[in-house]
C-alpha positions as a Markdown table, in Angstrom:
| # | Residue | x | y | z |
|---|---|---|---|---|
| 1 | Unk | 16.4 | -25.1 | -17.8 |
| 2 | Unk | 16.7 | -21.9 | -16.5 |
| 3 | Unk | 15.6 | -21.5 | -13.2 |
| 4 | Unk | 14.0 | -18.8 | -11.5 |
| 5 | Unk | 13.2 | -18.0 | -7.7 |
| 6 | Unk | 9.3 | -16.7 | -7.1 |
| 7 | Unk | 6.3 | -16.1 | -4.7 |
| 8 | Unk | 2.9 | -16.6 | -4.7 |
| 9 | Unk | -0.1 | -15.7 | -2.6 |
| 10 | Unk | -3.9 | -15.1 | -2.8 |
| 11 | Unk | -6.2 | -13.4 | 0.3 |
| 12 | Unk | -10.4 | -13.4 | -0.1 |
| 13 | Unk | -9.2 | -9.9 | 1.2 |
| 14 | Unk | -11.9 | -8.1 | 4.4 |
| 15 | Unk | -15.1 | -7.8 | 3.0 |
| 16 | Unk | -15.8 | -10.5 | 0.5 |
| 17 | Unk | -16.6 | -14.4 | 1.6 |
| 18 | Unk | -14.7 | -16.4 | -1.1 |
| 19 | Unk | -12.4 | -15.9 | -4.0 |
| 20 | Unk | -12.8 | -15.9 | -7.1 |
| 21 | Unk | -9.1 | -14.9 | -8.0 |
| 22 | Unk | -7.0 | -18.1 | -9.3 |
| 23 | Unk | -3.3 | -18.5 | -9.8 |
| 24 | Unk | -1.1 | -20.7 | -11.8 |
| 25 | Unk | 2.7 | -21.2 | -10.7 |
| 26 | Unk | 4.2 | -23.8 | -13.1 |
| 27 | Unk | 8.2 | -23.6 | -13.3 |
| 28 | Unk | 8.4 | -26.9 | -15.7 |
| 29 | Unk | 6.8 | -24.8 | -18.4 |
| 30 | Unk | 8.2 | -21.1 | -17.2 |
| 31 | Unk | 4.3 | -20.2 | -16.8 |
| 32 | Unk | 3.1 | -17.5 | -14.1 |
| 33 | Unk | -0.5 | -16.5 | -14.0 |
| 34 | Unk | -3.2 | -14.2 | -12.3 |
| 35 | Unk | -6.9 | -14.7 | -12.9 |
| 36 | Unk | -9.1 | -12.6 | -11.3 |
| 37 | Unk | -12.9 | -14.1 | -12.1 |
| 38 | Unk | -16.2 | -11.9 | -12.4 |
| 39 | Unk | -19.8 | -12.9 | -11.4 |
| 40 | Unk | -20.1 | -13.1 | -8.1 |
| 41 | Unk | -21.2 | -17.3 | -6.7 |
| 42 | Unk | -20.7 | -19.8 | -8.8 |
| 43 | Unk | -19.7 | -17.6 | -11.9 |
| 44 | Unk | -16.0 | -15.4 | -10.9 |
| 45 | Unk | -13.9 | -18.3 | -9.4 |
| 46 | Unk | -15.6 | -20.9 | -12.5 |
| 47 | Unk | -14.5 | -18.3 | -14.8 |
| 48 | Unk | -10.9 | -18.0 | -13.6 |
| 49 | Unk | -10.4 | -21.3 | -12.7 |
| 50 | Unk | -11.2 | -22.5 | -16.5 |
| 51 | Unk | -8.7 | -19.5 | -17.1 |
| 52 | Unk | -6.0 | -21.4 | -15.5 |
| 53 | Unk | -6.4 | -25.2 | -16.4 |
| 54 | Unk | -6.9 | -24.3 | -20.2 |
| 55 | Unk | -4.0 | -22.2 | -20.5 |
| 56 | Unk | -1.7 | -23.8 | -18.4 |
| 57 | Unk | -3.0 | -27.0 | -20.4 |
| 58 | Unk | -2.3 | -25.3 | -24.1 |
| 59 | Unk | 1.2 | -24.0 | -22.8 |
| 60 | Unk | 1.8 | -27.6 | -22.2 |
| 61 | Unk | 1.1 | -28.5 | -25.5 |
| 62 | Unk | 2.8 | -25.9 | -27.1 |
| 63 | Unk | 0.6 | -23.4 | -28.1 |
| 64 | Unk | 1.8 | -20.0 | -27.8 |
| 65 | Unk | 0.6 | -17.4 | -24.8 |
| 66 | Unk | -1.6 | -15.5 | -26.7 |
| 67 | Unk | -3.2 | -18.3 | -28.2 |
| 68 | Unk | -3.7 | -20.6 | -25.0 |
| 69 | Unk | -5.1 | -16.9 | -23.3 |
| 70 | Unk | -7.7 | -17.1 | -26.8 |
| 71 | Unk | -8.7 | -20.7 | -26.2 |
| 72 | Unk | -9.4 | -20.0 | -22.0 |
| 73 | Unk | -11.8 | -16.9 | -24.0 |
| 74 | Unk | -13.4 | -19.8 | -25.7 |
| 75 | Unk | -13.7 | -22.4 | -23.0 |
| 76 | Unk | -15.8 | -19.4 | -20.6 |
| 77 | Unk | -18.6 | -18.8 | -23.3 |
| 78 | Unk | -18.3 | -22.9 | -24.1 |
| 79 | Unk | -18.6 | -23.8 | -20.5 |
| 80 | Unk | -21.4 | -21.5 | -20.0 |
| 81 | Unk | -23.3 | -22.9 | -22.4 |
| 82 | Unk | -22.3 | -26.6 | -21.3 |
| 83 | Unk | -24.2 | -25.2 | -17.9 |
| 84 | Unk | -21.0 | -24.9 | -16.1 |
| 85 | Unk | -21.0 | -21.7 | -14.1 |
| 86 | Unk | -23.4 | -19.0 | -15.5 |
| 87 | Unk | -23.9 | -17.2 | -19.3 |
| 88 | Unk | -22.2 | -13.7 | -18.5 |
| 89 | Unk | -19.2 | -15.2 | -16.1 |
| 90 | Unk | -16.1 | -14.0 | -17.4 |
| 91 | Unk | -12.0 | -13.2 | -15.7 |
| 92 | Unk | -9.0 | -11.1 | -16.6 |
| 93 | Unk | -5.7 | -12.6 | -16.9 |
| 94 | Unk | -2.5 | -11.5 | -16.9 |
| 95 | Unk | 0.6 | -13.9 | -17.7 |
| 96 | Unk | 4.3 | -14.2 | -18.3 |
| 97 | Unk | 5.9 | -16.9 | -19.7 |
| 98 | Unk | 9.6 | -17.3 | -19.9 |
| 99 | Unk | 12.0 | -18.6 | -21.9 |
| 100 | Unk | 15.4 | -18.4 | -21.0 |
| 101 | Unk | 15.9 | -14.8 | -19.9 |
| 102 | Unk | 13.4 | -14.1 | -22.6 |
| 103 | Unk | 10.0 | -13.5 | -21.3 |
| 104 | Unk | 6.3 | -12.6 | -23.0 |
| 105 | Unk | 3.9 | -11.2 | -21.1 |
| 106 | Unk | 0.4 | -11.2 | -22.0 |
| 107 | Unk | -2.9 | -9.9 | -20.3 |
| 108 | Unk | -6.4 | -9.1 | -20.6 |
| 109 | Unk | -8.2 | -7.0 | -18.8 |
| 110 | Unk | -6.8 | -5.0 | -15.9 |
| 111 | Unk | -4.7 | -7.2 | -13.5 |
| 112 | Unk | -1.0 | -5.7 | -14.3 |
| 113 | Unk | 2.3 | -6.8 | -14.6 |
| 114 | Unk | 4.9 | -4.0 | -13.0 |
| 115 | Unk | 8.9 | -4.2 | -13.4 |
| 116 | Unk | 11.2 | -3.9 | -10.5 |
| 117 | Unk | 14.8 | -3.1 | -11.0 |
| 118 | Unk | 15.1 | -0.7 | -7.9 |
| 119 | Unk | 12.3 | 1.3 | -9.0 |
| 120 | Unk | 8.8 | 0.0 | -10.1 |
| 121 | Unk | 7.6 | 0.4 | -13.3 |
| 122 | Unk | 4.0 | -0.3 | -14.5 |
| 123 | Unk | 4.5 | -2.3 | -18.0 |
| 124 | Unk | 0.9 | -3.5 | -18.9 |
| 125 | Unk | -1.6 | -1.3 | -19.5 |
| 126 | Unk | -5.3 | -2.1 | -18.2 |
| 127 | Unk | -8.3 | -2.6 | -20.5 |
| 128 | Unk | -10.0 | -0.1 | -18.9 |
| 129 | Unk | -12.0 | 2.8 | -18.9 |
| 130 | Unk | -10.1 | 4.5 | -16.2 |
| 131 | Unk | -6.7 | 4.1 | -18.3 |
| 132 | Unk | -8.4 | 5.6 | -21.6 |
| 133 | Unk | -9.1 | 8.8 | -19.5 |
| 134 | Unk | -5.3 | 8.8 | -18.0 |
| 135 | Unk | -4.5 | 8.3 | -22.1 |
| 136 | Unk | -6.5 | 10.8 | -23.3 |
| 137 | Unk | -5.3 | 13.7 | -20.9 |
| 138 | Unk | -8.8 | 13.7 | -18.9 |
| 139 | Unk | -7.4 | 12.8 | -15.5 |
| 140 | Unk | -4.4 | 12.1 | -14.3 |
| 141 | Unk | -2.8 | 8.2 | -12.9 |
| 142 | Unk | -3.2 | 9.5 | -9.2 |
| 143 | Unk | -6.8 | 11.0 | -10.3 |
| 144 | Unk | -7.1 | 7.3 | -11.6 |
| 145 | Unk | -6.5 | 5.9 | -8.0 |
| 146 | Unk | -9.8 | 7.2 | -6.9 |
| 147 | Unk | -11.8 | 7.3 | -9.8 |
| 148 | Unk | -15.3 | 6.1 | -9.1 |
| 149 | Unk | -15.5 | 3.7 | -12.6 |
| 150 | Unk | -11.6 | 2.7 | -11.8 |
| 151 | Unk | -13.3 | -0.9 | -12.3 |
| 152 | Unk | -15.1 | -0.4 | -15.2 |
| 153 | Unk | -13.3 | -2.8 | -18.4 |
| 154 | Unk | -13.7 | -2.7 | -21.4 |
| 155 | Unk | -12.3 | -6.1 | -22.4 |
| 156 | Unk | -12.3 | -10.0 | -20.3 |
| 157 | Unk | -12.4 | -13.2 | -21.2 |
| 158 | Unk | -15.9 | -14.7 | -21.5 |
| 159 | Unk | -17.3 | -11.5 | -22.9 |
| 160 | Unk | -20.2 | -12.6 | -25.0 |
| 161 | Unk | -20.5 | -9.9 | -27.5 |
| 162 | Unk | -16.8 | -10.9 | -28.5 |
| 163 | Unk | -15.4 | -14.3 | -30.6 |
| 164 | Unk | -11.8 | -12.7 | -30.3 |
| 165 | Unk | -10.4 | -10.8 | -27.9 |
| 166 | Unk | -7.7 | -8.0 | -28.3 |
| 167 | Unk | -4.5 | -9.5 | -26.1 |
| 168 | Unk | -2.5 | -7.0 | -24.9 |
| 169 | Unk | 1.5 | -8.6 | -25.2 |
| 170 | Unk | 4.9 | -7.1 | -24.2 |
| 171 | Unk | 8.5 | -9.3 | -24.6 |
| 172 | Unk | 11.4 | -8.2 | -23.0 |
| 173 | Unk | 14.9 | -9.8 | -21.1 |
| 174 | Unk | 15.4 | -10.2 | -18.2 |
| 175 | Unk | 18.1 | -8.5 | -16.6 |
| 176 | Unk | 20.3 | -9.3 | -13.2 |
| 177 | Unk | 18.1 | -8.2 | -10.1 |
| 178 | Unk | 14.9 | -7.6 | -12.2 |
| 179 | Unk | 11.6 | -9.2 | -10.9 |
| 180 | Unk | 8.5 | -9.6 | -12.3 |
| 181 | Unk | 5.3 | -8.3 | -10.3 |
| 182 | Unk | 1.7 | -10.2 | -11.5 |
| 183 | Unk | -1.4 | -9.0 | -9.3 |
| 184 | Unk | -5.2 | -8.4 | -9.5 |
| 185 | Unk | -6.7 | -5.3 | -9.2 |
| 186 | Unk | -7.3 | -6.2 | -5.6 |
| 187 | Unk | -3.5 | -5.2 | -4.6 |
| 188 | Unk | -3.1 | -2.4 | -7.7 |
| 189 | Unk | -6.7 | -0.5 | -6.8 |
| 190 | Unk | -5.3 | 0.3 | -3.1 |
| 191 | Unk | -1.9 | 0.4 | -2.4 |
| 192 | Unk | -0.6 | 3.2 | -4.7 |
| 193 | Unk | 2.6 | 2.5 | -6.6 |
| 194 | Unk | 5.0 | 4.3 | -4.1 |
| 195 | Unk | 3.9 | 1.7 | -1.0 |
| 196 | Unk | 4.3 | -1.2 | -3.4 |
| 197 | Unk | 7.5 | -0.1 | -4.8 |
| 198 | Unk | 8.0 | 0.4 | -0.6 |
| 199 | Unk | 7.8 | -3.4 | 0.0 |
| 200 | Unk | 9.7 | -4.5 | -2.6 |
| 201 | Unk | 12.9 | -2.3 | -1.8 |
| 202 | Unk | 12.8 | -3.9 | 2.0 |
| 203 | Unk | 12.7 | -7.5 | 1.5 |
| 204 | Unk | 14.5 | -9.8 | -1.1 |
| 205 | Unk | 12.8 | -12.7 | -0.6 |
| 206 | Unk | 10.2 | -13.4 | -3.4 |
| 207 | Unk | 7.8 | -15.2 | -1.7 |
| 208 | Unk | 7.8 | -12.7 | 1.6 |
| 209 | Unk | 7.2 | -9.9 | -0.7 |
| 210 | Unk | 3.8 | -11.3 | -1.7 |
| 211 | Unk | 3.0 | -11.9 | 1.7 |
| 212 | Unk | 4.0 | -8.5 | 2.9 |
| 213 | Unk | 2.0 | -7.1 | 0.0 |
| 214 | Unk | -0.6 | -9.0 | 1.0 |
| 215 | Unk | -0.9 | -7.5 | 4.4 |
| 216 | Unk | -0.2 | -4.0 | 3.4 |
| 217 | Unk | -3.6 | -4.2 | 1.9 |
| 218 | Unk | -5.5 | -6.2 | 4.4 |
| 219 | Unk | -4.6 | -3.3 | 6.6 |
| 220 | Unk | -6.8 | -1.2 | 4.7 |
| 221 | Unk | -10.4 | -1.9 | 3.4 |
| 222 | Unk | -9.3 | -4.6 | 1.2 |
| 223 | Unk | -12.5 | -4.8 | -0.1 |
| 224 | Unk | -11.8 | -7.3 | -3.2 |
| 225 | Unk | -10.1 | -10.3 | -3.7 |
| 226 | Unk | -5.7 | -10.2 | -3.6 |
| 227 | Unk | -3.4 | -12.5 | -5.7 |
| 228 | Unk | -0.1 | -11.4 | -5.8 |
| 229 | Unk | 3.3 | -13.1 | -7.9 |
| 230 | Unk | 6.6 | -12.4 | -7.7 |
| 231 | Unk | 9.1 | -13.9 | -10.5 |
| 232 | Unk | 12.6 | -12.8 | -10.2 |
| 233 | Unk | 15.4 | -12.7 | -13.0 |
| 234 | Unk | 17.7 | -16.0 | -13.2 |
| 235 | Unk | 21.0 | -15.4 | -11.6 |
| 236 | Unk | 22.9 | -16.1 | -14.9 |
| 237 | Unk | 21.5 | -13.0 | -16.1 |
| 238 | Unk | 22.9 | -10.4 | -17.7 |
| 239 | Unk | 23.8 | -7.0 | -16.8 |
| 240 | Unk | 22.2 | -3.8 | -17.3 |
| 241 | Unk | 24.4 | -1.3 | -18.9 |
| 242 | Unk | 22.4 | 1.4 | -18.3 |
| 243 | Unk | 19.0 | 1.7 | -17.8 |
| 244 | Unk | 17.9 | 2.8 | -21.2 |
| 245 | Unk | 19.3 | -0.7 | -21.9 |
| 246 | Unk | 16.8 | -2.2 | -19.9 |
| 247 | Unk | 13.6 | -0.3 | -21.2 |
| 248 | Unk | 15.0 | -0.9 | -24.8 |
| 249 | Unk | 14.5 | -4.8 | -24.2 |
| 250 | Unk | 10.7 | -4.3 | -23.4 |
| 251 | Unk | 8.7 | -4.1 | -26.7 |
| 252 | Unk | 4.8 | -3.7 | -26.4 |
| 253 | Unk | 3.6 | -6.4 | -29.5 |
| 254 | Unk | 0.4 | -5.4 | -29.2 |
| 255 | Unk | -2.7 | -3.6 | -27.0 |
């Protein structure tokens, strides 16, 4: 087995008085995640935390990302109805899962995945209404930043007006020096790309990165929650010949 150097931390952030993000690190099964619950008591961190067990449960079984990221979809609305947490609870998700130097990363939602090679690059794209504006031409990504429905989605797990849910999925390789960036919207809504991409270029070590992030937006507002993963390439991993090379390796599956 391959393996790979990573970080991981989580912050209730300044304003709010618990967490309802959840995190799964699970290097036996190559399995990073980031659920960031909604609900508020008794209903976000329920939500997120069912995110986590039954996907990290199906990935142990063998069931395939997007199909362990369906079955966490079902468990919400089952639970709910089972009187576990409340009808309406529901999470995003965003996940990698590797395989070799192959990875698949699948989300829901709007916690992000970005790519660092020396410079940061955003490679999921957030169910959101914010990002169909940006798409559309109507405002710009640093118009996004401060857009007053930047937290308005249009897609989680637990939605009950859903059975299915459209999983956004990119694969790609990893390449020498790459790492893998998971967060919730809690770090991606405040610290614009250029401070994040800041961090990461002054430290090396995966699990300080998170930290550092971490506190970079704790000395701001930091009015939501903050979970934060770092997954770096394996050393035995190839080099980049160029850097079209690189972007050529990341496909987009499906959004």
């Amino acid at each position: 087995m391959v393996e790979l150097s990573y970080g991981a931390s989580t912050d209730v952030g300044n304003v709010r008085d618990h967490n309802e993000d959840c995190y799964l690190v699970d290097p036996s099964l190559g399995l990073w995640l980031v659920a960031d619950g909604m609900g508020g008591h008794a209903c976000g961190e329920v939500a997120s935390d069912i995110v986590v067990r039954t996907i990290g449960e199906a990935v142990g079984n063998g069931a395939e990302l997007t199909e362990a990221i369906q079955k966490a979809h079902t468990a919400i609305l089952e639970s709910a109805k089972n009187g576990i947490g409340k009808r309406g609870m529901g999470s995003t998700v965003i996940a990698i899962h590797v395989r070799g130097h192959d990875y698949k990363i699948a989300w829901v939602g709007d916690s992000r995945a970005y790519l660092w090679n020396g410079k940061l690059r955003q490679i999921s794209k957030d169910h959101s209404l914010v990002q169909m504006l940006v798409d559309t031409g109507n405002i710009s990504e640093k118009e996004a930043m401060s857009h007053p429905q930047k937290n308005i989605i249009y897609q989680n797990l637990g939605a009950t007006d859903v059975d299915v849910v459209n999983i956004g999925v990119i694969e790609g390789q990893f390449y020498k020096n790459q790492k893998i960036i998971l967060c919730s919207d809690g770090l991606s809504d405040e610290l614009p790309r250029d401070e994040i991409a800041e961090v990461l270029a002054g430290c090396d070590n995966d699990q300080q990165i998170t930290e550092n992030l971490i506190d970079k937006v704790l000395d701001t507002k930091a009015n939501d929650n903050i979970t934060v993963l770092v997954v770096s390439a394996p050393d035995d991993a190839p080099e980049a010949s160029d850097e079209k090379a690189e972007s050529e390796k990341i496909t987009v599956v499906g959004e």
